[in-house]
C-alpha positions in Angstrom: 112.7 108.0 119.7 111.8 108.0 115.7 113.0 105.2 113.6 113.1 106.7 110.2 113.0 103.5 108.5 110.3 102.1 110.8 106.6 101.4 108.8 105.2 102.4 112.0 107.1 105.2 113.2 106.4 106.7 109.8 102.8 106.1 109.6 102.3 107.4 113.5 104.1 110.8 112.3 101.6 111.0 109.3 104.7 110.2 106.8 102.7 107.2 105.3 98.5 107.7 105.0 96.4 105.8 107.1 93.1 105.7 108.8 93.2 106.9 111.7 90.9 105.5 114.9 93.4 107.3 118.0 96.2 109.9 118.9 97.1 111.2 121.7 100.6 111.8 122.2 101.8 108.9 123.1 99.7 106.8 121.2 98.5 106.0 117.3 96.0 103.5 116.3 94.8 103.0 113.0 93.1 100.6 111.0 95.3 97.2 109.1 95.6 97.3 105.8 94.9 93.4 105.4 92.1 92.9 108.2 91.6 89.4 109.3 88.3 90.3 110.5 85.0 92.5 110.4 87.0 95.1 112.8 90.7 94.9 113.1 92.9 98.0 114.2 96.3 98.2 115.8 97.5 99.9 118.4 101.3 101.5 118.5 103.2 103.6 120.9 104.6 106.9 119.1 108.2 106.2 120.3 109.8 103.4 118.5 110.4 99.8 120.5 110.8 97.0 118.5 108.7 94.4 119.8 106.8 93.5 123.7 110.3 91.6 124.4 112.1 95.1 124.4 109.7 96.6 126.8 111.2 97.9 130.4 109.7 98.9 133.7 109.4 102.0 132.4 107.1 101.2 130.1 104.3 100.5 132.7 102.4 103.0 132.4 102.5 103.3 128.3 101.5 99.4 128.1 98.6 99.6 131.0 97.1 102.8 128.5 97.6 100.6 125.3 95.0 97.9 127.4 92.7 100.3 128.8 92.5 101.9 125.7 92.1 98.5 123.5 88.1 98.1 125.0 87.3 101.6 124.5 88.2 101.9 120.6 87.1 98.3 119.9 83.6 99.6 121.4 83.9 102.6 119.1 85.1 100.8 116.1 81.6 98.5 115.6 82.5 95.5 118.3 79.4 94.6 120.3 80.1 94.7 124.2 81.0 92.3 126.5 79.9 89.1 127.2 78.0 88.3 124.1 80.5 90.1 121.9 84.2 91.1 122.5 87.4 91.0 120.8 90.5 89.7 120.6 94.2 91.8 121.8 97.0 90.2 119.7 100.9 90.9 120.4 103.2 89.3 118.3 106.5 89.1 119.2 109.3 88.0 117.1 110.0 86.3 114.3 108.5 83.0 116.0 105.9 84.8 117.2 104.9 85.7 113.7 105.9 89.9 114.2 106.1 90.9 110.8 107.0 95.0 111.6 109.5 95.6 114.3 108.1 98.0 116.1 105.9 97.1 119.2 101.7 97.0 117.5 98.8 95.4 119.5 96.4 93.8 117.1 92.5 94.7 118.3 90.3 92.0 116.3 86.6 91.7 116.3 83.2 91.7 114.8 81.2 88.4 113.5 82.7 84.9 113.0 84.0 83.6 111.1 87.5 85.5 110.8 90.4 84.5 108.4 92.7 84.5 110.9 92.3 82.9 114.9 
């Protein structure tokens, strides 16, 4: 399920350059190209859904890796642990909910304060 005009899709199947933090193979996360913040990665599912209001049942198990994964990466990528650090997971979901690529992308956001965005 490759959307061949989909950003995402193409930069998960190495069409478009990125830099990589994750693959597995149902998974690619890599680091935003306008960060709001110190550390700020997203994470996308290989197979094309367009946003977290398309997801199923069957998704389950591909959503509960996507948020186990998020502290593990953030961890690796520079954020401090938990409770004096953290980080933030960000979905956006349609075009009220400010999703600017259609295909489902979990923002991972952390690092010193201030940030220019939250």
């Amino acid at each position: 399920m490759h959307d061949e005009n989909c950003l995402f899709c193409n930069i998960a199947a190495g069409n478009i350059p990125s830099k990589k933090v994750y693959e597995d193979q149902d998974i690619f996360a890599f680091h935003d190209i306008a960060p709001w913040a110190p550390i700020h990665f997203l994470i996308v599912p290989k197979a094309h859904i367009s946003s977290m209001a398309q997801l199923t049942s069957s998704d389950t198990a591909l959503m509960g890796k996507i948020m186990t994964l998020a502290p593990q990466l953030a961890l690796e990528q520079g954020c401090e642990p938990y409770p004096e650090g953290g980080f933030r997971v960000v979905v956006n979901t349609g075009d009220h909910g400010m999703q600017e690529v259609q295909h489902l992308h979990v923002h991972v956001v952390g690092g010193p304060r201030p940030w220019r965005k939250g």
